[in-house]
Structure formats: structure tokens, C-alpha cells
C-alpha positions, 0 to 999 in steps of 0.5 A, a space after each residue: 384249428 385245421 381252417 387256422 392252419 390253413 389259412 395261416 400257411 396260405 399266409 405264408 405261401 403268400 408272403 413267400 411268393 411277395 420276397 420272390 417277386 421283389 427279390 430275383 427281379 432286382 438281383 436280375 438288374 443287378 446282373 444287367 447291370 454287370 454287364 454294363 461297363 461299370 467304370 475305371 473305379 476299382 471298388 464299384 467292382 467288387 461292390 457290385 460282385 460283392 453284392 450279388 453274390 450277397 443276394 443270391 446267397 439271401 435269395 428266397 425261392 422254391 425248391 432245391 434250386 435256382 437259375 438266373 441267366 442274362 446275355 452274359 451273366 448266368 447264376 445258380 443257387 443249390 440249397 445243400 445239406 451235411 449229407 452233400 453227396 456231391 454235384 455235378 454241373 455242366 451247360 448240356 444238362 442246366 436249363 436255358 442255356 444259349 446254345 451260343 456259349 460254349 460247354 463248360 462243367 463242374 464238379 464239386 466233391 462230397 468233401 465240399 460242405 465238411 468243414 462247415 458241417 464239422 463247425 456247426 451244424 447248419 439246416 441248410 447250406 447255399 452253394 452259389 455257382 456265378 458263371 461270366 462269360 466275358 471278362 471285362 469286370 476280372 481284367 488284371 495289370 497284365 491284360 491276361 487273354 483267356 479262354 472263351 472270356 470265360 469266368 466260373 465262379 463259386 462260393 459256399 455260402 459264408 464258408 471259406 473252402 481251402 485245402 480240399 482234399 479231393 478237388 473241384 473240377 472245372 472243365 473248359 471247351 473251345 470250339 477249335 483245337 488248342 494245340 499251339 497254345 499254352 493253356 494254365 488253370 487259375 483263380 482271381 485272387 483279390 486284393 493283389 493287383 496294383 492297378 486292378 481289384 485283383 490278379 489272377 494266380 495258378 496257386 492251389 490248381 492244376 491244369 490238365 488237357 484231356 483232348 485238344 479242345 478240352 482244358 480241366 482244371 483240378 482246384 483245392 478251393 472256392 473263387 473265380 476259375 479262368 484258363 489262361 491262354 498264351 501262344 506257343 513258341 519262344 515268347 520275349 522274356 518280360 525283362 526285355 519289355 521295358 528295353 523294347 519300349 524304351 527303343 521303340 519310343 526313343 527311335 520312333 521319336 527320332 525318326 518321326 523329327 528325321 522325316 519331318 526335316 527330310 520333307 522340308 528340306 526338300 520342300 525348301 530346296 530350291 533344285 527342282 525335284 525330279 520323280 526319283 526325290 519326290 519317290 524318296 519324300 512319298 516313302 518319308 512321309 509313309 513312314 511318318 504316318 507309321 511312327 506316328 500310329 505306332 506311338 499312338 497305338 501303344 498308348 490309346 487302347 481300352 478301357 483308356 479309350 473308347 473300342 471305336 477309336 482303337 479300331 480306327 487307330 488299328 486300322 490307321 497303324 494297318 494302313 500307313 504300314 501297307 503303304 510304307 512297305 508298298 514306297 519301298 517296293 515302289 523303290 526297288 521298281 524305280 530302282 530297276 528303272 534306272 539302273 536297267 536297260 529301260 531307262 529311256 522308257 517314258 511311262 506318261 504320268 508315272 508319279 501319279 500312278 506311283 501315289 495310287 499304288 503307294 497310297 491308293 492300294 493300301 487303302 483300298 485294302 484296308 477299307 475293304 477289311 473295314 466293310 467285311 469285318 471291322 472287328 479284325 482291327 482293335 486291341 491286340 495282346 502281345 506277351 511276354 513269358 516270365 520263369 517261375 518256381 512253379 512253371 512259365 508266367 506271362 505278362 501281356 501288353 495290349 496295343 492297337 493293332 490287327 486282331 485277325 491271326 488270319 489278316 495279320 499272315 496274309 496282310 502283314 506278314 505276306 505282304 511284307 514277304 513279299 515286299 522284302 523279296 522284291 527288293 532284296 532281289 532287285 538291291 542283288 541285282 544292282 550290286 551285281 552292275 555295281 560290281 560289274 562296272 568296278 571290274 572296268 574300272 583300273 583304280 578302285 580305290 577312290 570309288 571304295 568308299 563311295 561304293 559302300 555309301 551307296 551299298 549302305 543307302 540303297 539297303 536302307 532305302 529299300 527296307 531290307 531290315 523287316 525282313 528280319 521280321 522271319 527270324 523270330 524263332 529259336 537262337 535267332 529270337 533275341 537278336 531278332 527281336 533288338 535288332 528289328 527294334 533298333 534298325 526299324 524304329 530309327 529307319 526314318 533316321 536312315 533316311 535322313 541320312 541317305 537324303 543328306 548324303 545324296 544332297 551332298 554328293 549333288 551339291 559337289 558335283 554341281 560344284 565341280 560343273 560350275 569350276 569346270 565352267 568358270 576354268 573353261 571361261 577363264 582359258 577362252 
């Protein structure tokens, strides 16, 4: 009878080690597969979490625990029972775990397994803990960022867990201090998303920061956690998103259609152009590539297109606003040129020096950030804060663009500081001649409205309105924000106009030359 044992459990032992064999190896390549790009459809989402979470709760194996782990997925299994006493987990004690992730925790209470002890009471609970550590399968309608792309996950087998007691506490660590974000605890709550399987929502958590590179969450139930991040400061209202857009694509439109007319008229005029208009169509076109980039970047980010073309966009987008603000300061230099007391200074081949400062600088600039790190460029969120009964919500908007908050101060907002500077010194500079000059005159009157004309065009052609980019704080924030949008979306119309206008007041003069020759004719 003893031998029969025997032999029958090591039947058993058998049969056991054959499901182990069969089972964690597909639920592995179920994980792999995870990490794949799964698709635009919604469902093969959730069927494939749905599935998982079905296979591990299903999992045979050895012992009170299991652990399965792939380059970004990691799975835990814990067999439980109604005398639960509680669990901690957290990455610095679970076995292999990459050093590379960063430490994360979480406690469960002894309330956890009460309600379904209560019901029935079962042999064995499962308590599933699924830990992603990126963020492409929980992307929401608002292309929430979110702290380290982390996603902890957990489930008590078929169980629903609400309304603890004692919540479950997860904690989150970033390898940098927080401080100048505005971090939020939440849950992925299934089913609440127009475009997406999901949403994530601060119900039933509460978000606290024991130091500044540590976020706990303290949740009364079981799902997906992630924290939230958003910059701090005055973000734009939500309202005003779909405004700005409208400007955005209405004034750029514009302009694009402005500086296409600008450079073909000029193109089609038979005066011969000297290298002050051939300066003036060098920033046309700059600033056509901009509004181009810009329209396109809005609308082509993932997963609409592949990562490798919103880089190149971004970089693309980066590059025609270096050059578009180098022709300004290009402008402001010929300004002074012509204005100065070197203007009899003939400086050999200076249009072609200009065109490699204008479009070579930039572009050195920009392949040289492609070669160090490419990654700089890709998709960039922008967000936009929206007041709720429980706190501040916010909604964010991707697009192609600078990634690098470090690139974006210095090749962005340096540059143009710089570039804004320049001129708005050099356009006090020549209003001081201007004035100077009228001081001479007795009659000013008929110089006024020429003089404002001239006040108005050198202004726009020297792109002092992105210097209101340095106002978006506090009360300056809103009118900032319109007035930014406004007069930098319709800056190629600006153009336009300053070009018709110059065009017209050189067509008057040679006008008035020719009658002054024809009268001097007719006299002799």
C-alpha cells in the first residue's frame, strides 16, 4: 500500500512539474507580447491584459509564490489564505529585479482578503500583483504623463476589493526631486475612455509626498495605480484649448498663403532686387517652413505615426525656428548697416554669408543635437489644468517638438532671448535717429503717418512680439498666451503687409522721379 502511495504521488509530482512546464512559459510570451505594440485596436488591449491576468490567477506551480519578469513587464502570484496577516512588497527585497527600474512598493492590508472570506470561505486565495513599467498599453484621451511610466497593478483573484478600510499603499520614487511638479495618485478605470479602453481618475486615492523624490498613494481598492505628473506653475485652463488651436490653424494658414504671395511677387518683379529684399524673402521663406512644421507637428505624433518621423518633424519644426529667428536677427544687423555710419561699408559677398548664418547656423546646431541624442526631439506634451470639485485635472495635448527641458531653455528660450534683445535694441536705436531726424524737420505733419508706417513695419520685421514668450506667469499669463498666439501665427501676414507697403511707396517714388523727368523734359 506504501509503494502505491508512493508511486501515485510521484504521478502527481509529475503531472504537476508537466502544467508548469506548459503553463509560465506561455504566459511569458504572453508578456512579451505585451510589450510589443499591440495595435490601434482597443480590445486587443484589454484581451490580452484580461488574459494574462486569467493565467496567472490559473497558474500552477510551487510554493506560496511566484515571480515572472520580461524587459518591462513583471508578474507576481502569492497564494493566500483567510488568515492573511498582510503584505509587503517592494523592488529592493523581490528577486530579480533590474537594477535599472526604479524602487517602487506596496503594502496590502489584513483587511484585503475579508470580504471574500466572509462570503465563502475558500482554501486558497490568489493575489495577483501585475507591475508595467511603461505606459503604452494605459495611454488615455488626454496623453497623461506619468511618473517613471510606471503602472502597478493588483487583483484578488475573482474578488472585487472596494471601500477598504485601511487602504493599500503604494509608493513611488524618482531618481530626481519632484519639486516644481504637480504630482496626483490614480487608478485606470476601465471602460471611461471615448478613444481609449480606459481613463485614469483620482477617485478613492489620496496622494502624499513623504520627501521630494517619493510619492505614496493610499487607495481603498484593487487596479492599475500610476501618478500622474504635471509641471507646476499657471497652466492654460482647458477651455482655452480648442481657441488656441482654432488661432493657431487659421493664423498659420494665413501666413503660410502671405509668404507664398510674398516670395512670387517678388519673384515676378521685374526691379532688380538688392540684398536688403532678398534678406526680407530669406526670412519669408524661414518663416514658411515654420508654419508648415508647425501645422504638421500638431497633427502627425504617435501612435498616429511612426516615433522615427515625429522625431524628424521635431527636429525639422526646431530647426526652421532657429533659422526663422536667426533672419530676424539678420534684419536687425542689416538694419544697423543701413541706418548706421557704416553704411558705405562693403562687406564682399555678404548675401552669401548671411544664407550661411541664416540657414547654415541652424542646422549645424540641430544635426549636432541629432548625433549627441536624437531622443531630445519626439513627442511633447503640453497641458492644460481644468478645476474640479476634488482638486485641479489636466488635460494634455502632444505634438512634435523639443523633449529636452535642458535644449528647450537653451536653444529655444536662450536663443530667442537673445535674438529679441538684439533687436528690440537695435529698433530703439533707429527710432532714436528717426526722432532725431524729425527734430530737424519744421513741418512734421506730413511725415507722421509715414513714420508710424515705418515705426509699425520695422517692429514686425524685427519679430519683437516673441518676446512676449517671457511673460507667461502670473496675471501676465492669459493675455500672453492670445496675444503670442495671435500676432506670431499671422507674423508671415505682417510681412506681407510691410512688403506691400514698401512696394507701394517704391512705386511712388519712381513714379514721382519719372514725372520730375518728364516736366524737366517738357521745360527744355
Amino acid at each position: 500500500m506504501d509503494q502505491h502511495q508512493a508511486l501515485f504521488f510521484c504521478l502527481c509530482l509529475l503531472a504537476a512539474q508537466v502544467v508548469l512546464v506548459e503553463t509560465l512559459p506561455e504566459i511569458l510570451n504572453l508578456m512579451k507580447r505585451l510589450e510589443r505594440p499591440i495595435g490601434r485596436a482597443l480590445s486587443s488591449r484589454v484581451r490580452f491584459i484580461h488574459y494574462l491576468e486569467q493565467m496567472l490567477l490559473n497558474a500552477s506551480f510551487h510554493g506560496h509564490n511566484l515571480t515572472l519578469q520580461t524587459n518591462s513587464i513583471q508578474s507576481l502570484v502569492f497564494k493566500l489564505s483567510c488568515g492573511f496577516p498582510g503584505l509587503s512588497l517592494s523592488s529592493a527585497t523581490l528577486t530579480n529585479v533590474s537594477q535599472a527600474w526604479a524602487p517602487h512598493a506596496m503594502q496590502f492590508p489584513a483587511e484585503l482578503t475579508k470580504n471574500a472570506c466572509v462570503t465563502s470561505r475558500p482554501a486558497e486565495l490568489r493575489l495577483i500583483c501585475v507591475y508595467f513599467f511603461t505606459a503604452h498599453l494605459f495611454q488615455d484621451d488626454r496623453n497623461s504623463s506619468l511618473l517613471n511610466n510606471y503602472v502597478l497593478g493588483a487583483q484578488l483573484d475573482h474578488w472585487p476589493v472596494n471601500n477598504l478600510q485601511r487602504p493599500v499603499n503604494i509608493s513611488f520614487w524618482h531618481n530626481r526631486s519632484l519639486e516644481g511638479y504637480t504630482v496626483t495618485c490614480v487608478f485606470w478605470k476601465e471602460g471611461t475612455g471615448k478613444h481609449s479602453w480606459g481613463a485614469w481618475s483620482p477617485e478613492g486615492c489620496y496622494t502624499e509626498q513623504p520627501s521630494p523624490t517619493q510619492v505614496l498613494c493610499h487607495c481603498n481598492h484593487l487596479t492599475y495605480f500610476a501618478v500622474l505628473m504635471q509641471l507646476s506653475g499657471d497652466p492654460v485652463p482647458t477651455e482655452l484649448q480648442t481657441p488656441l488651436e482654432y488661432i493657431s490653424l487659421v493664423g498659420c494658414s494665413i501666413s503660410i498663403v502671405a509668404s507664398l504671395l510674398t516670395i512670387l511677387l517678388n519673384a515676378h518683379s521685374r526691379k532688380q532686387s538688392d540684398s536688403t529684399t532678398r534678406i526680407h524673402m530669406n526670412l519669408n521663406g524661414s518663416v514658411l517652413l515654420l508654419n508648415v512644421t508647425f501645422l504638421l507637428s500638431s497633427q502627425m505624433v504617435p501612435p498616429t505615426v511612426p516615433r522615427s518621423v515625429c522625431m524628424v518633424l521635431a527636429a525639422t519644426l526646431h530647426y526652421a525656428l532657429l533659422s526663422s529667428l536667426t533672419w530676424m536677427g539678420v534684419e536687425g544687423f542689416n538694419l544697423y548697416l543701413l541706418l548706421g555710419r557704416v553704411y558705405n561699408v562693403h562687406i564682399r559677398r555678404y548675401l552669401l554669408k548671411l544664407c550661411v548664418l541664416g540657414w547654415g547656423f541652424p542646422a549645424l546646431l540641430v544635426l549636432l543635437l541629432l548625433m549627441i541624442k536624437s531622443s531630445v526631439y519626439g513627442p511633447c506634451v503640453i497641458s492644460f489644468s481644468k478645476s474640479q470639485e476634488n482638486g485641479t485635472d489636466f488635460q494634455n495635448v502632444s505634438m512634435c517638438w523639443v523633449r529636452s527641458p535642458m535644449v528647450h531653455s537653451i536653444l529655444v528660450m536662450g536663443y530667442g532671448g537673445l535674438t529679441s534683445l538684439f533687436n528690440l535694441v537695435v529698433l530703439a536705436w533707429a527710432l532714436w535717429i528717426l526722432c532725431r531726424l524729425r527734430a530737424r524737420e519744421k513741418a512734421l505733419s506730413p511725415w507722421v503717418y509715414r513714420d508710424i508706417v515705418m515705426v509699425l513695419g520695422l517692429t514686425v520685421l524685427l519679430g519683437t512680439s516673441w518676446s512676449l514668450a517671457f511673460f507667461s506667469f502670473g496675471v501676465f499669463l492669459l493675455p500672453q498666451v492670445f496675444l503670442f498666439t495671435i500676432f506670431n501665427s499671422l507674423y508671415g501676414f505682417f510681412l506681407f503687409l510691410w512688403f506691400c507697403s514698401q512696394k507701394r511707396y517704391s512705386d511712388a517714388e519712381a513714379k514721382a522721379v519719372m514725372e520730375a523727368v518728364s516736366f524737366s523734359q517738357m521745360t527744355h
